[in-house]
MDAnalysis code that builds the backbone (N, CA, C; Angstrom):
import MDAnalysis as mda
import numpy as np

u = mda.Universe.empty(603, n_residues=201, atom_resindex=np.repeat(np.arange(201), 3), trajectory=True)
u.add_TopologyAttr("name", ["N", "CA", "C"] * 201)
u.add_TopologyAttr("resid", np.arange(1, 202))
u.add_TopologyAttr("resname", ["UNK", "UNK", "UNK", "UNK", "UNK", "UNK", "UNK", "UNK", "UNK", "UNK", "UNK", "UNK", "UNK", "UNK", "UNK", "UNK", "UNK", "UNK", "UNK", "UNK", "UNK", "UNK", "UNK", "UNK", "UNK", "UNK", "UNK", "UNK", "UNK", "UNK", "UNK", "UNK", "UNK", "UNK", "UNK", "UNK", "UNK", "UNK", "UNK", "UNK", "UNK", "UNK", "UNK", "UNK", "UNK", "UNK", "UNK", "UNK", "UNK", "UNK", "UNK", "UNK", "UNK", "UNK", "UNK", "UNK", "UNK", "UNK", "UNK", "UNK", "UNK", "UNK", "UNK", "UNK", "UNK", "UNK", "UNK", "UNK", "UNK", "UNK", "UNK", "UNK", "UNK", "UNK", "UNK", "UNK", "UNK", "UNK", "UNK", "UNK", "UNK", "UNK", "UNK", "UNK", "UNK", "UNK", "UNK", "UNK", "UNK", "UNK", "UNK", "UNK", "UNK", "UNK", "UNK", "UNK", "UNK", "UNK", "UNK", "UNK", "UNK", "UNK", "UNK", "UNK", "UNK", "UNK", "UNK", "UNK", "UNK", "UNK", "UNK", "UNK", "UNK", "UNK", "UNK", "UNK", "UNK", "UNK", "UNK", "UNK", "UNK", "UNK", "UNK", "UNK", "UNK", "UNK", "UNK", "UNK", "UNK", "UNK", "UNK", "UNK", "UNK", "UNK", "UNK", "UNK", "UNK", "UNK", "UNK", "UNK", "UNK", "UNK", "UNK", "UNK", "UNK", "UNK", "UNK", "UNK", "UNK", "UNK", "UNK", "UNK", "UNK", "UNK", "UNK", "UNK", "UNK", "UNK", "UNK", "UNK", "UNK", "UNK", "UNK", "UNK", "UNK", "UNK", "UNK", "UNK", "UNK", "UNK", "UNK", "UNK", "UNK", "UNK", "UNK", "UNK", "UNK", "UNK", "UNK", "UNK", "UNK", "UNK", "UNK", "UNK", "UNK", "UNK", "UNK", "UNK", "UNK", "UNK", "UNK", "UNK", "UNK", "UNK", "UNK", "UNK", "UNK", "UNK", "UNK", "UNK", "UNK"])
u.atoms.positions = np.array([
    [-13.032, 3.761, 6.210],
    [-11.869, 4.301, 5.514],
    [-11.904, 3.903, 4.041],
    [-11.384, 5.012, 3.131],
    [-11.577, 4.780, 1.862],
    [-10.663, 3.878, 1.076],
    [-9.621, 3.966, 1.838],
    [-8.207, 3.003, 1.396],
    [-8.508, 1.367, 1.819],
    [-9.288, 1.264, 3.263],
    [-9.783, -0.204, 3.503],
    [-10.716, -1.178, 2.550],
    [-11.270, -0.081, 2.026],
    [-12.377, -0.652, 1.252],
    [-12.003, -0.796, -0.324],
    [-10.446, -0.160, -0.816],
    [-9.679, -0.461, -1.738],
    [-9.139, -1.788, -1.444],
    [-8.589, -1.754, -0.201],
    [-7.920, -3.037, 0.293],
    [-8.773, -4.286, -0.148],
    [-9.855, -4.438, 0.117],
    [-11.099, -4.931, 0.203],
    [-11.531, -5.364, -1.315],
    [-11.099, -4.362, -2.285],
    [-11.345, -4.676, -3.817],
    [-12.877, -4.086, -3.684],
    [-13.679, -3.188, -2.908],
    [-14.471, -2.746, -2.955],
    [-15.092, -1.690, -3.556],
    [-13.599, -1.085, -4.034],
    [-13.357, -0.001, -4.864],
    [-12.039, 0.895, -4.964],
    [-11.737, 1.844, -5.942],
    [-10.742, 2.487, -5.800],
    [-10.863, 3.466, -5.133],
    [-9.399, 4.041, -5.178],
    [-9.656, 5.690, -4.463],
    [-9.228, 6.185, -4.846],
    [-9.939, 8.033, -4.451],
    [-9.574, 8.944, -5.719],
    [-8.554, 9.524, -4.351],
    [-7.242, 9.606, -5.066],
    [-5.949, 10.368, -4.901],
    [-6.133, 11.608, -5.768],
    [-5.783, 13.136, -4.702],
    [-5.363, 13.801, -5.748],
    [-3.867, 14.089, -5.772],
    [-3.407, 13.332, -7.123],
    [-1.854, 13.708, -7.219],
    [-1.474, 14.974, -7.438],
    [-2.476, 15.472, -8.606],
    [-1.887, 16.873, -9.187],
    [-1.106, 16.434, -9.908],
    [0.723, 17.263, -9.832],
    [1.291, 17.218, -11.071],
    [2.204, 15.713, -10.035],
    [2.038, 15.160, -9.287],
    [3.129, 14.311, -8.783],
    [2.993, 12.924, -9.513],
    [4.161, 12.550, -9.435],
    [4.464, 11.151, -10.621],
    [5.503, 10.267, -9.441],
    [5.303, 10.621, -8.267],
    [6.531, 10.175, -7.366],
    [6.429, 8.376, -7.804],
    [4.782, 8.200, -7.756],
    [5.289, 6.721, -7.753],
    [5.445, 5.859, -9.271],
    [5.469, 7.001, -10.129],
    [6.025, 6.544, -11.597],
    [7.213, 6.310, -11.673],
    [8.073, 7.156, -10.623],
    [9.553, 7.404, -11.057],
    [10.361, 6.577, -9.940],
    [10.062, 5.715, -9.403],
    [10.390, 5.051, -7.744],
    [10.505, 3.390, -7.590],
    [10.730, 2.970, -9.135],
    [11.087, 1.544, -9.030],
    [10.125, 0.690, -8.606],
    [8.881, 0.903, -9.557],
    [8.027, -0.181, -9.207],
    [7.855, -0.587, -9.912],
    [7.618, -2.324, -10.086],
    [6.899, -3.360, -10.920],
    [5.453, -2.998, -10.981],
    [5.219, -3.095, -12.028],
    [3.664, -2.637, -12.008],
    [2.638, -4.205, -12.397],
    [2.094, -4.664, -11.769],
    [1.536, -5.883, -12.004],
    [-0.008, -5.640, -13.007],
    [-0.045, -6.207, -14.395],
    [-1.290, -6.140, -15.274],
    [-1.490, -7.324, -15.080],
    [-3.247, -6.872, -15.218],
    [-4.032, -8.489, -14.701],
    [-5.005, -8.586, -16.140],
    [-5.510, -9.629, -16.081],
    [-6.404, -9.730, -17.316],
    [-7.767, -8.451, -17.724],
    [-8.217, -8.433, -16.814],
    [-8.824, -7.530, -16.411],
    [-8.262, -5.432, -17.481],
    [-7.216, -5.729, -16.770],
    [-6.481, -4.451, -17.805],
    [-6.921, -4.669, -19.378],
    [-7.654, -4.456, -19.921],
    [-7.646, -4.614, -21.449],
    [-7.322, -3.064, -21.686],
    [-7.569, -2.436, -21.542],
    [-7.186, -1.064, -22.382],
    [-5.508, -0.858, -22.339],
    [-5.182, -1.410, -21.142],
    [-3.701, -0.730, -21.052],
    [-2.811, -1.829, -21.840],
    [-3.572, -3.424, -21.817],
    [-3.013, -4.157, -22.493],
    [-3.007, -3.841, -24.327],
    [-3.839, -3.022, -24.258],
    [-3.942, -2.772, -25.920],
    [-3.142, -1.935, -26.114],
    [-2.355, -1.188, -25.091],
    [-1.569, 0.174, -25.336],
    [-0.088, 0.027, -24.765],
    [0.120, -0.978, -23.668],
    [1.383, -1.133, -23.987],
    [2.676, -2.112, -24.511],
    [3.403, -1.827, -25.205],
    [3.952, -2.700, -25.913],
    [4.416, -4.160, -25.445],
    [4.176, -4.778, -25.986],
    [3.933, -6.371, -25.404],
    [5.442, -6.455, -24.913],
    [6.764, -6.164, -25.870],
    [7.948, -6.715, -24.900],
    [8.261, -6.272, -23.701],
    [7.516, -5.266, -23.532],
    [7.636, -4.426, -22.273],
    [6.902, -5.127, -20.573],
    [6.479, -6.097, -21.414],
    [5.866, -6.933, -20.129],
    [6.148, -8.516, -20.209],
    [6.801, -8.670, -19.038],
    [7.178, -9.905, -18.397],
    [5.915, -10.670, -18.075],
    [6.054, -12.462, -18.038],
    [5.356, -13.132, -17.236],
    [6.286, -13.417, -15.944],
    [5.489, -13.547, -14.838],
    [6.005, -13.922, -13.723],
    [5.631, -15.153, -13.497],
    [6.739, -15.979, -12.343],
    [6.376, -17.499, -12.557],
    [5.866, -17.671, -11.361],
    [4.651, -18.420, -11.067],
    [3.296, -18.520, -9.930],
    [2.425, -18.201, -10.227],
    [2.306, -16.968, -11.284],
    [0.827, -16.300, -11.562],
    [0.153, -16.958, -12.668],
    [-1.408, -16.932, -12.430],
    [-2.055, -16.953, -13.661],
    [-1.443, -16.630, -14.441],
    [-2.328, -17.752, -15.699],
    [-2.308, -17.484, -17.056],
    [-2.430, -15.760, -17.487],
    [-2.247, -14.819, -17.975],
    [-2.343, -14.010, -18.459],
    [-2.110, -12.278, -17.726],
    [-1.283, -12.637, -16.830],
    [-1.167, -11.533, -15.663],
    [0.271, -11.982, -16.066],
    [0.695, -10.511, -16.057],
    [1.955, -10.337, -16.180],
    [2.814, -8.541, -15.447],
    [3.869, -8.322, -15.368],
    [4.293, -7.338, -14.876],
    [5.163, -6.799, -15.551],
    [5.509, -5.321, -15.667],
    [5.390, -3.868, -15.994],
    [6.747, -3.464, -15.563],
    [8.131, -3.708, -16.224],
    [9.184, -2.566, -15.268],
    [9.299, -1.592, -15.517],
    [10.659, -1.207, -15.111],
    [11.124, 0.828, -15.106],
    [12.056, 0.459, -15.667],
    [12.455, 1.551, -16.456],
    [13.880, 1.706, -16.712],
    [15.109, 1.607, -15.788],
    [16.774, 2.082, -16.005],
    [17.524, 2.070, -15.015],
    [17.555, 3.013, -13.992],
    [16.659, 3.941, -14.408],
    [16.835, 4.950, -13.459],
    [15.250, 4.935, -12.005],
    [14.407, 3.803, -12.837],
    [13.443, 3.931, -11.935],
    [12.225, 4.436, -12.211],
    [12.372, 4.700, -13.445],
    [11.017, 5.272, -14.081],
    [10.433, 4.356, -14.946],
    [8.819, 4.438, -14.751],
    [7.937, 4.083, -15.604],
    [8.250, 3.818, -16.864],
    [7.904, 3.265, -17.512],
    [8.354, 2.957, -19.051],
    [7.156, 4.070, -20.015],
    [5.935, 4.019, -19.472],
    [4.711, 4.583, -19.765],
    [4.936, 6.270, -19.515],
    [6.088, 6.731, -18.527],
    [6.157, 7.823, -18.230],
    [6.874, 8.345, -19.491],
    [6.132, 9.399, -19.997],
    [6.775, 10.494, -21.158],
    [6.925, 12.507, -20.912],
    [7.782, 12.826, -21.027],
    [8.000, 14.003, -20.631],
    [7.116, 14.108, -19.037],
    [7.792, 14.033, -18.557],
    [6.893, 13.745, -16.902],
    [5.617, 13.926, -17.121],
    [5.323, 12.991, -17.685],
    [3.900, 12.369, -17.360],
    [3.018, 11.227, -17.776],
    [2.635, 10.545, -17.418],
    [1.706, 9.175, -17.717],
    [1.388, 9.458, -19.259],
    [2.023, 8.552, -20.213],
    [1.608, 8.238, -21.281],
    [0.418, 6.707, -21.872],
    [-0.072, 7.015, -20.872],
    [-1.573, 6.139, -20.640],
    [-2.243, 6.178, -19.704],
    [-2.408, 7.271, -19.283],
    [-3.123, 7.659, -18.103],
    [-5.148, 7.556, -17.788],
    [-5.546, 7.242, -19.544],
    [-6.507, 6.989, -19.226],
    [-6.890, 5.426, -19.559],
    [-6.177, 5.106, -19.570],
    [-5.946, 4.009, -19.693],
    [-5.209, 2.630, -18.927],
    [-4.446, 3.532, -18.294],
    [-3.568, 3.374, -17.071],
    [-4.403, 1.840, -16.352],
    [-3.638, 1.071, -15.554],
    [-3.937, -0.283, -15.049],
    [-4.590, -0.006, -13.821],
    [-5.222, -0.853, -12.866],
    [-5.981, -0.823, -11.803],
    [-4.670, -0.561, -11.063],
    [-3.926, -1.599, -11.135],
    [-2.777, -1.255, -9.913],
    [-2.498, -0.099, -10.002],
    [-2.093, 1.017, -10.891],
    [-1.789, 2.265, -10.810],
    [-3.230, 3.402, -10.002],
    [-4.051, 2.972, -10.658],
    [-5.191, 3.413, -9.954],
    [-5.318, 3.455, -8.643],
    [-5.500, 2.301, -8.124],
    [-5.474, 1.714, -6.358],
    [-4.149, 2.556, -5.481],
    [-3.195, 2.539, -6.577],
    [-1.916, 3.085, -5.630],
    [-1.928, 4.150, -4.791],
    [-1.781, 4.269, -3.423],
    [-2.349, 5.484, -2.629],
    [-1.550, 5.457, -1.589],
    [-0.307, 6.598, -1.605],
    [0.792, 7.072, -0.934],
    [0.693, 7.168, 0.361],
    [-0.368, 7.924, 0.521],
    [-1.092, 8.063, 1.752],
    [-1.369, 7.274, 2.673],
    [-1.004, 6.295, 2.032],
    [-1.026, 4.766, 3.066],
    [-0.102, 4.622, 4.051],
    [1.144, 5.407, 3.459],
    [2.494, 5.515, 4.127],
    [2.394, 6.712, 5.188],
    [2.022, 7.694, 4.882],
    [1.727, 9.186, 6.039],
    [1.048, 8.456, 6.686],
    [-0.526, 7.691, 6.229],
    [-1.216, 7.480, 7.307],
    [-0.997, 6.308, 8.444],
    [0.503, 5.532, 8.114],
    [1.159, 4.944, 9.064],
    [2.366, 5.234, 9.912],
    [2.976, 6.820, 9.257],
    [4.024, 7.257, 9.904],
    [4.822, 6.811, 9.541],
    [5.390, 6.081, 8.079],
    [6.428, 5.855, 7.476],
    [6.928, 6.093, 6.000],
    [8.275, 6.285, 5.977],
    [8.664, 6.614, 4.869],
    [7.761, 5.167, 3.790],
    [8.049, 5.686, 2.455],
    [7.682, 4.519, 1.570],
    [9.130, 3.769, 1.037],
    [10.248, 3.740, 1.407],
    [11.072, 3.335, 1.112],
    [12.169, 3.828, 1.045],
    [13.272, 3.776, 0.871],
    [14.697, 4.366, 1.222],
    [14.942, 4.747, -0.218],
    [16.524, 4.953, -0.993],
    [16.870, 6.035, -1.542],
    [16.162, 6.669, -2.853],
    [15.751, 4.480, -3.462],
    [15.170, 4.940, -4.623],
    [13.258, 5.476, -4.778],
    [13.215, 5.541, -3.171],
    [11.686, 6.047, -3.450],
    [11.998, 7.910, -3.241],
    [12.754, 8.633, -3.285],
    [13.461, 9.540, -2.415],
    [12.136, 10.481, -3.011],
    [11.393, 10.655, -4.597],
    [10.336, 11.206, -4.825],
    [8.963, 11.525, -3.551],
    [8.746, 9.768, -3.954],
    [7.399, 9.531, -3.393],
    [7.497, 9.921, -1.856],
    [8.835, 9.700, -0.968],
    [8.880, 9.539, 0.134],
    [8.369, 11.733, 0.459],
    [8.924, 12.207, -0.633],
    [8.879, 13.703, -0.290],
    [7.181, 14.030, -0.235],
    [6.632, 13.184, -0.888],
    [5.534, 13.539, -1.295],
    [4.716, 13.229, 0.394],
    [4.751, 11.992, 0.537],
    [4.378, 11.575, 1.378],
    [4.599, 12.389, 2.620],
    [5.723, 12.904, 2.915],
    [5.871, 13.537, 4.169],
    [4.897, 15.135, 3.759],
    [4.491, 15.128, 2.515],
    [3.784, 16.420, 2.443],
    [2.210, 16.464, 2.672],
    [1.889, 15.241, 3.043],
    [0.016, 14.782, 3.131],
    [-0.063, 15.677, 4.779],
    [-1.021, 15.817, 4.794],
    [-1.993, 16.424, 6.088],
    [-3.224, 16.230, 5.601],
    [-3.537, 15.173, 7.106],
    [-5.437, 14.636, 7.636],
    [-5.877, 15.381, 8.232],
    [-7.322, 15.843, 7.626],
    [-8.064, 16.579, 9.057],
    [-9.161, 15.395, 9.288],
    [-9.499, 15.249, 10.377],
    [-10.334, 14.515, 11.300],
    [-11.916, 15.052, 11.884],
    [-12.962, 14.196, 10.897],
    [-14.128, 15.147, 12.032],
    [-14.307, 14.930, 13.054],
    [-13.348, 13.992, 13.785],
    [-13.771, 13.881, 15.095],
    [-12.945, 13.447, 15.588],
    [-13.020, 13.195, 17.061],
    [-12.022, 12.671, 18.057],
    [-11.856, 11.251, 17.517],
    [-12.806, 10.097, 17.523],
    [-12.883, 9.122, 16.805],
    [-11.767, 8.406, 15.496],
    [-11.858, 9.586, 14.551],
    [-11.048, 9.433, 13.457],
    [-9.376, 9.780, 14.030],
    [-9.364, 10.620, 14.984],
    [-8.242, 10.934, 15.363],
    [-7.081, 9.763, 15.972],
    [-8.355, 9.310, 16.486],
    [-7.717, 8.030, 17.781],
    [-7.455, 7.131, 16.636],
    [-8.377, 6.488, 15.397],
    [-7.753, 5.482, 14.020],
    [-6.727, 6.205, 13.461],
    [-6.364, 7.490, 13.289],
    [-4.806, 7.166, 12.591],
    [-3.757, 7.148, 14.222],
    [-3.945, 7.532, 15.189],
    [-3.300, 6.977, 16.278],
    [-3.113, 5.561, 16.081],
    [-4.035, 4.926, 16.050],
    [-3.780, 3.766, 16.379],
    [-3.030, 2.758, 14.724],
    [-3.454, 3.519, 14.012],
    [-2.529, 3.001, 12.204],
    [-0.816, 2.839, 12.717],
    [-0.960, 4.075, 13.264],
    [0.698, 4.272, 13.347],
    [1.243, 3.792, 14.666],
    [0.299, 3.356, 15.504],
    [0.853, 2.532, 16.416],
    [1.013, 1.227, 15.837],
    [0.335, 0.482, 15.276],
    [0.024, -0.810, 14.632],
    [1.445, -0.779, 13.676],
    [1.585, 0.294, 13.427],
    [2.803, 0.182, 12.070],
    [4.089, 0.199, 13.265],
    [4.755, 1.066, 13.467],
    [5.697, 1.143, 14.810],
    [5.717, -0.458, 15.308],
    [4.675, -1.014, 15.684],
    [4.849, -2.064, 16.206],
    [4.975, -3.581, 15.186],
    [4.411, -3.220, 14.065],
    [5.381, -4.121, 13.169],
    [6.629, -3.699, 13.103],
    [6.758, -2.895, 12.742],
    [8.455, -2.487, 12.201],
    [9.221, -2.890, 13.191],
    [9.040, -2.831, 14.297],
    [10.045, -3.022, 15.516],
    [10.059, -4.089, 16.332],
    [8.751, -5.305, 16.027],
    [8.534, -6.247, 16.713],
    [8.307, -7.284, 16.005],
    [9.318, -7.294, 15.077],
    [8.728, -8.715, 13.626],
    [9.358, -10.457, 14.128],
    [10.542, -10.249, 15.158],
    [10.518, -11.639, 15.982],
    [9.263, -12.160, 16.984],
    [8.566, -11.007, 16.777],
    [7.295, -11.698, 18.075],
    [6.553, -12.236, 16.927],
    [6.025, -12.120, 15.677],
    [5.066, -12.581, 15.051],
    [5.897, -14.084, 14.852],
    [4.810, -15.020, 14.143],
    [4.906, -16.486, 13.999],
    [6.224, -16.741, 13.650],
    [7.009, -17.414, 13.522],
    [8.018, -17.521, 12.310],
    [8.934, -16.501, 12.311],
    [8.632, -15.251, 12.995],
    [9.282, -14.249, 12.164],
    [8.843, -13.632, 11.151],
    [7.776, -13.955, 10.536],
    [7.660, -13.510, 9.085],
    [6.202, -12.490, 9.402],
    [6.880, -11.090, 10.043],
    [5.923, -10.372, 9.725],
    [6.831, -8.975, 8.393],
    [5.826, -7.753, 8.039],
    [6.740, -7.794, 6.538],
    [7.544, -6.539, 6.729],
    [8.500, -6.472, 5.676],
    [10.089, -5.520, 6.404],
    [9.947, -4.556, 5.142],
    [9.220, -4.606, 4.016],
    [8.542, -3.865, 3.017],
    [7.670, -2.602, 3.796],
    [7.861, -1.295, 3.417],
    [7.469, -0.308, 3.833],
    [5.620, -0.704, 3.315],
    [5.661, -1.333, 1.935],
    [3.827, -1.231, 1.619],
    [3.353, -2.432, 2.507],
    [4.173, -3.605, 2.813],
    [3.573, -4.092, 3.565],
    [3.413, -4.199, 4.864],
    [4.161, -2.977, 5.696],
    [3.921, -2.987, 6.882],
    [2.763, -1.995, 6.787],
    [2.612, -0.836, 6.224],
    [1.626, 0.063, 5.823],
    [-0.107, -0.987, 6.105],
    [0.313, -1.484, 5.063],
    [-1.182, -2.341, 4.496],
    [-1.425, -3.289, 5.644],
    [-0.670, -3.815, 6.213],
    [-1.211, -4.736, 8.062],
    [-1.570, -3.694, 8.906],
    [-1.082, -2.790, 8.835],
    [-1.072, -1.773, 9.882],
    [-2.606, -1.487, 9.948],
    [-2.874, -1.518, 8.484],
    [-3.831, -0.408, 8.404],
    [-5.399, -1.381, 8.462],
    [-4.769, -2.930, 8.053],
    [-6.348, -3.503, 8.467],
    [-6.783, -4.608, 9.676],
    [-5.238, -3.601, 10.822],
    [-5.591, -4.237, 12.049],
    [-5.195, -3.359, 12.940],
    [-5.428, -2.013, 12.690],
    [-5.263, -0.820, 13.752],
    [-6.155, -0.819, 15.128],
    [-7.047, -1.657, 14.672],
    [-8.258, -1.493, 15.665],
    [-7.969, -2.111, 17.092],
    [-6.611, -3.145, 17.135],
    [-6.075, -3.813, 18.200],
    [-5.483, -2.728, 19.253],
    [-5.224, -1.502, 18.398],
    [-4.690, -0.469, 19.380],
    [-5.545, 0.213, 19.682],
    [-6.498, 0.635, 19.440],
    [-7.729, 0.993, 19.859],
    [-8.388, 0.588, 21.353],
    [-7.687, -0.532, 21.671],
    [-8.023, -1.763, 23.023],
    [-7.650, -0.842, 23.711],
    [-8.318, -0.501, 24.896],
    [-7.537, -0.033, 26.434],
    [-6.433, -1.148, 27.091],
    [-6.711, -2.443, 26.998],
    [-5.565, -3.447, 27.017],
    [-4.686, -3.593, 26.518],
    [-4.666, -3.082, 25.329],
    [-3.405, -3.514, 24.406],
    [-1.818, -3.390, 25.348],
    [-2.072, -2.181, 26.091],
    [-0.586, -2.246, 26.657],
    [-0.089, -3.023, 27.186],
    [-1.260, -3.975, 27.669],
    [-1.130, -5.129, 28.982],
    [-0.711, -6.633, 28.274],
    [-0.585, -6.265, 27.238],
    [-0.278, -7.803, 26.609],
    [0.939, -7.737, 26.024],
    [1.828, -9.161, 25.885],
    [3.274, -9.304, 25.394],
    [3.028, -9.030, 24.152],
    [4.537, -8.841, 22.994],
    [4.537, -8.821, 22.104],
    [4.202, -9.630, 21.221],
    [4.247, -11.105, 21.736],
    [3.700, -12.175, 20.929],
    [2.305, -12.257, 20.607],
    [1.916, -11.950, 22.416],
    [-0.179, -11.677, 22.316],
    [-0.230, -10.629, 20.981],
    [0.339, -9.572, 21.279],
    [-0.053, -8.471, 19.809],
    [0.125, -8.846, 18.199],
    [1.160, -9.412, 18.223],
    [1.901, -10.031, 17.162],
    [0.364, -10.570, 16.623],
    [0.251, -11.527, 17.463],
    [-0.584, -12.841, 17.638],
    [-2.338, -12.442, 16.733],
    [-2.608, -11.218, 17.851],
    [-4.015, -10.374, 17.374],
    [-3.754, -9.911, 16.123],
    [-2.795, -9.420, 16.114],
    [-2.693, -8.641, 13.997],
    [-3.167, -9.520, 13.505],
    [-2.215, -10.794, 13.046],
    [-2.607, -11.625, 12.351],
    [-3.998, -12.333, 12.582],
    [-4.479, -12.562, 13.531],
    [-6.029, -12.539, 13.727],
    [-7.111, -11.479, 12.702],
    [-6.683, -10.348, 13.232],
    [-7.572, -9.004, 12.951],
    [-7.618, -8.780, 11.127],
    [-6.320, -9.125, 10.706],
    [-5.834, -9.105, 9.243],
    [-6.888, -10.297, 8.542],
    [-6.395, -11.410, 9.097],
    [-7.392, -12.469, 8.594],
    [-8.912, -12.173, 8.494],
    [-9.594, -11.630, 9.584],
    [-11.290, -11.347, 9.546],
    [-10.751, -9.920, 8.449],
    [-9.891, -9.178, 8.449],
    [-10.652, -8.027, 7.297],
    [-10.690, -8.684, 6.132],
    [-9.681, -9.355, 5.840],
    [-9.208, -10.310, 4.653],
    [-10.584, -11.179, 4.088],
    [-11.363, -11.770, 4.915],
    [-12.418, -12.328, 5.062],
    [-13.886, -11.502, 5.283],
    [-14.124, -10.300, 5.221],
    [-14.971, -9.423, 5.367],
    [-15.357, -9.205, 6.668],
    [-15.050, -9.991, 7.463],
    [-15.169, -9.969, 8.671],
    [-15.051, -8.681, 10.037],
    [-14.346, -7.705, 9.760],
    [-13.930, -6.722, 10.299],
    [-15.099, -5.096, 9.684],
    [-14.886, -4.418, 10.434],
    [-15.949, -3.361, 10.028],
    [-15.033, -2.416, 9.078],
    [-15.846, -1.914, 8.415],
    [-15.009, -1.056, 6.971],
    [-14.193, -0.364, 6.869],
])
């Protein structure tokens, strides 16, 4: 999968947005890392916060009151080639391909967008991995007292992003046969080896 191997920092992926800006206009912090030099040369320094935990020189990106990009000009990316990795990496599709909205009122854009993606599959194979994405997601969302602590995530990107690099637990002909804690239990297993290269691509 092309989004795993983003996950992975293995590379980006090419989204085609077209004319959509859903996730310009949808209340996101945009996190610049050192790494960004072009966009750091282009956008205006008061416009970016340091956050407290992070490295030296990584800092983050807000929206206005309404939720939009600061970078966004007449609907559209006013640094687009220039634009940050995080904007790059960002891939909606993460959310269709788990069967969930991306967020409630103020994503109300992106969420339209999202319900507008359609996968085709070359095979039965690929069919059964987004089966099993959106089982993996369903079962975070609805089973977050079985994981450790409690602390599995109530964030639409981060149930998306577990979902998606430990789908393979549903894939098991067993899976049904085990409690919620056993499952709970395997995510966080399965997450850790992708996290670690450990898991297949």
């Amino acid at each position: 999968m092309e989004v795993r191997a983003s996950l992975r920092g293995e590379g980006g992926t090419n989204v085609p947005c077209g004319e959509c800006v859903g996730c310009c206009v949808s209340s996101y912090h945009i996190p610049i890392r050192p790494q960004d030099k072009q966009a750091l040369a282009i956008i205006p320094a008061h416009l970016l916060v340091s956050v407290h935990g992070q490295p030296n020189g990584h800092a983050m990106l807000g929206y206005l009151s309404d939720g939009t990009c600061h970078m966004l000009s007449a609907g559209k990316c006013s640094i687009y080639p220039q634009r940050p990795q995080t904007c790059r990496d960002y891939d909606c599709r993460i959310f269709a391909a788990a069967g969930i909205d991306a967020g409630g009122p103020d994503k109300t854009v992106i969420n339209k967008r999202v319900r507008e993606w359609r996968f085709t599959f070359k095979g039965e194979a690929e069919k059964r991995a987004h089966c099993a994405v959106q089982s993996a997601a369903a079962f975070i969302k609805n089973n977050r007292a079985s994981f450790p602590g409690g602390r599995a995530p109530t964030a639409s990107t981060g149930i998306a992003v577990l979902a998606i690099k430990a789908y393979e637990i549903f894939l098991k002909s067993d899976v049904h046969t085990k409690s919620a804690a056993e499952i709970a239990n395997a995510i966080i297993k399965a997450s850790g080896e992708f996290d670690a290269g450990l898991s297949a691509p």
